[in-house]
N, C-alpha and C positions, 0 to 999 in steps of 0.2 A: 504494500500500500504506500510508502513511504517514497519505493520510487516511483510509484505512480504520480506522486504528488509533485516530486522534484521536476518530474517530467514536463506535469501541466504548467508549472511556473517557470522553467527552462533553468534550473540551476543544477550542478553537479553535486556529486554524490557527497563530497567533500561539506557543503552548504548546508545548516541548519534552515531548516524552513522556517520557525517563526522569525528566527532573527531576520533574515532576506525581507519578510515580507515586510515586518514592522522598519526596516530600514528606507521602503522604497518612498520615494520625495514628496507624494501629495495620498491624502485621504484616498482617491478617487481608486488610485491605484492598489494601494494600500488594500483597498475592501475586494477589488475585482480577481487578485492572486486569492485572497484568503476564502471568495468562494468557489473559487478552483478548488482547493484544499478541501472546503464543504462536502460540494458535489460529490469527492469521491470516500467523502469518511459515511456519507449518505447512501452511498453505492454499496460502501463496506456492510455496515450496519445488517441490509437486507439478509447478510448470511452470517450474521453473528451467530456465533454458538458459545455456552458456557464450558469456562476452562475444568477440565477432568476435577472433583473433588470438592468444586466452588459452593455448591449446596451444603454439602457434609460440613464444614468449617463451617459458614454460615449460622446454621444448626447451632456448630456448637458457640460460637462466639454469642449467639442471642441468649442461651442460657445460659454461661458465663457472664453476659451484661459483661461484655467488653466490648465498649465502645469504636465503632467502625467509621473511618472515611475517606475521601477520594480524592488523589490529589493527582490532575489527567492532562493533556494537551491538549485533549480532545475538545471541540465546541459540543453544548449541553445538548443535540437532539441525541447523537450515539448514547450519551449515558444513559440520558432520558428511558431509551428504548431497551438500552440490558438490564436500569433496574424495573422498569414495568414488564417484560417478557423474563426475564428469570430472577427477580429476585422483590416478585408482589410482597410488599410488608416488611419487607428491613429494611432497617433507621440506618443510614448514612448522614453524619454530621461532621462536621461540615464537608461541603461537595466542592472543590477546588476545581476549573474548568481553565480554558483558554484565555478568557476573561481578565483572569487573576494575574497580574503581572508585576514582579518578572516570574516567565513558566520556569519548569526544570530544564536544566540540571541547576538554577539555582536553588535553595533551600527557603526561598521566603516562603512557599505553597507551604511545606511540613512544617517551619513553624509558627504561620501562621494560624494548622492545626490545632496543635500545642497552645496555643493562647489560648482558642475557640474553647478547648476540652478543659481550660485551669491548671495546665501543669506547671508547677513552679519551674520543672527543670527543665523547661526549653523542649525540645526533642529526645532526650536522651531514654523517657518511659515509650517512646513509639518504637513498632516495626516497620519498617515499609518494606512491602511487597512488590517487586516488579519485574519487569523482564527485557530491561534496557540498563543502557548506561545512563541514560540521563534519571532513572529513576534509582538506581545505585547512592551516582553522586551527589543527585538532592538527601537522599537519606543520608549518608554518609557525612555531607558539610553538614547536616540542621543536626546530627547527632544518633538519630535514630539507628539501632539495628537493622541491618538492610537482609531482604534474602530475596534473591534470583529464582525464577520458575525458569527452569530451562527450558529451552525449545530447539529447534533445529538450523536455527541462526545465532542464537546467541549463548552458547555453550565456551566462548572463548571465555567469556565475561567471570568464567568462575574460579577463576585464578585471580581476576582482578582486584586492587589494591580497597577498594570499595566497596567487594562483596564480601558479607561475613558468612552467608551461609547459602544452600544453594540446593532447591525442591526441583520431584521432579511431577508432582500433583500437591494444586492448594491444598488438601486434606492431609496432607503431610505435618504442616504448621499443629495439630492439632496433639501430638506426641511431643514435638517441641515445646508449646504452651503449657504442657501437662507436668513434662520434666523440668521446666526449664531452658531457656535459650542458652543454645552454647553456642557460640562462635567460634571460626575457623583455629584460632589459636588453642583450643582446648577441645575439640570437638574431632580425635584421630579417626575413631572409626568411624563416625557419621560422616567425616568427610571425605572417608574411602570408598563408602557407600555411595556418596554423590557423586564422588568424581567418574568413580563404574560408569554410574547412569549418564552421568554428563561426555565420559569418553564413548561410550555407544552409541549418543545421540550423534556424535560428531564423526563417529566411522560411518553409520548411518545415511548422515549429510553428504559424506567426500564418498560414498558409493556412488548417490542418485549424480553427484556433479562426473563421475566418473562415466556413468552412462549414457550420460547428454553429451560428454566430447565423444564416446565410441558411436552414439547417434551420427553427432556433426560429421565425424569423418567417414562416416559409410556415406553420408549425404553426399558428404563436398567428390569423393571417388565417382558416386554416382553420375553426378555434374558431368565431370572430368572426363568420367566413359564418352558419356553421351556426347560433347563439345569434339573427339577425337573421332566420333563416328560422324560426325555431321549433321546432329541435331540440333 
């Protein structure tokens, strides 16, 4: 989705989208990139599915009465729409959107949380949950515990200096919560266990990239036949 997004605004891969946009020299403009950005987070949306485990956590954090909230990039219709379609009746407070600026990976979103909720100590009682860098490093500078859902792009990340801990289903958190959060530094074999899931995810990855080049190059032969016979 991301390059999708880079694509419709013409910036490289390199280029933070909101930054680009919020840089560009008149409102007018300003607004017409960011509903590019819309359009396709709108597009997304229609096939939104909930992340493996999301209900079960849920579940449990409502009877626990531990306070849940959202701190996104996203403009409010997508959320809008995953918590009326999966998640009717849990209290998300406060809901941090695109809106709210500066977004991540600065840390004003989380702790601005942290005010919202009364914690004396800034971020340091939250976890935030994500699956980027930029939701890492907002956790990490505002203080909070950070932990990574892996996926099949972002498995590098869990080495990273920013991530303390690293699931590989939200319903995981909920043995964590139970025991205890450990972090990477005290945490040897839970993080043998993630690193497993998180190196399978990434042998996984460098399979399917593996068979898209052995695609291309029976393609590109294909070509090649055909151009030498005279087609």
């Amino acid at each position: 989705m991301f390059a999708a997004m880079r694509a419709a605004i013409g910036i490289p891969r390199t280029s933070d989208i909101l930054d680009y946009i919020y840089a560009l020299p008149t409102p007018e403009e300003q607004e017409a990139a960011m509903e590019k950005v819309r359009s396709i987070e709108r597009e997304a949306m229609t096939s939104q599915t909930p992340q493996p485990g999301l209900l079960s956590l849920m579940t449990y954090l409502e009877q626990k009465q531990i306070p849940k909230a959202i701190c996104t990039r996203n403009f409010d219709a997508p959320v809008k729409h995953l918590l009326e379609k999966f998640l009717a009746g849990q209290k998300f407070y406060p809901i941090i959107t695109r809106d709210f600026r500066p977004p991540k990976p600065d840390p004003a979103g989380i702790l601005h949380i942290a005010k919202e909720l009364g914690l004396d100590d800034k971020g340091d009682s939250l976890i935030m949950v994500g699956d980027s860098l930029d939701d890492m490093t907002a956790g990490y500078r505002a203080g909070a515990a950070t932990v990574l859902l892996v996926n099949n792009v972002n498995a590098h990340l869990t080495t990273h200096e920013h991530t303390d801990m690293y699931i590989s289903r939200l319903d995981e958190l909920v043995e964590v919560l139970e025991s205890g959060f450990v972090g990477r530094t005290m945490a040897a074999v839970e993080e043998s266990d993630a690193r497993g899931r998180a190196e399978e995810v990434l042998r996984d990855r460098q399979g399917e990239v593996n068979r898209e080049l052995q695609e291309e190059g029976r393609l590109e032969m294909a070509r090649a036949t055909k151009r030498r016979n005279g087609y």
